[in-house]
N, C-alpha and C positions, 0 to 999 in steps of 0.2 A: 320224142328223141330219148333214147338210155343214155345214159354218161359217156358209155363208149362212144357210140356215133357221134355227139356231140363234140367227141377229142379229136376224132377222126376227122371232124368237117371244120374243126376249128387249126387243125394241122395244115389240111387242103388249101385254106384260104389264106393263113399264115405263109405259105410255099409260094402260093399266084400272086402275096404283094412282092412276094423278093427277100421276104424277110429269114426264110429255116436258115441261112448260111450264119447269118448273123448270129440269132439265137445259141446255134452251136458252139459258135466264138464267142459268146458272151455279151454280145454287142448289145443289149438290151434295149439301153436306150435309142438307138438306133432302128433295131428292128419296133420299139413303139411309136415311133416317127413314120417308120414305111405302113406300118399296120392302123394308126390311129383313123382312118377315115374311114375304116370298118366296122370299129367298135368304140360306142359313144362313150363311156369308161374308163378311155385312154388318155392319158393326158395332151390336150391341147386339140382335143377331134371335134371341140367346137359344138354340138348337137344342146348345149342344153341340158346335158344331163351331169349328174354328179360323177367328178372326173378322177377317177386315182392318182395320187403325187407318183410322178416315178421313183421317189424315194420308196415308196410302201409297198410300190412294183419290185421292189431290187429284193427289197427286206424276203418278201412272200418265195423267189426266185432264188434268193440264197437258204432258206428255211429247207425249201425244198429241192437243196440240195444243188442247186445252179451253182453257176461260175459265173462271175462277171468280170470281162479284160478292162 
């Protein structure tokens, strides 16, 4: 996978949980809650694996340039 397609398939699956509206609107938190059962990473997706605070999520998201409501 190049980076591109990796944004591209990470968009796709972002959209099928329900979450791009969110996202648009800031709703972060929110949309990490629709999206977490996709990606172990997320907080509170439960896998076992090392999870991101959604605080570090906000942080990364306003860095580059997000908005959060």
């Amino acid at each position: 996978f190049s980076p591109l397609s990796q944004d591209k398939l990470a968009i796709q699956l972002i959209r099928e949980r329900g979450a791009i509206d969110d996202i648009r609107a800031g709703r972060i938190e929110r949309a990490v809650s629709r999206c977490r059962n996709i990606w172990a990473s997320l907080p509170g997706a439960g896998y076992g694996q090392r999870e991101y605070s959604l605080e570090k999520l906000v942080t990364v998201w306003r860095t580059a340039g997000g908005v959060v409501a």
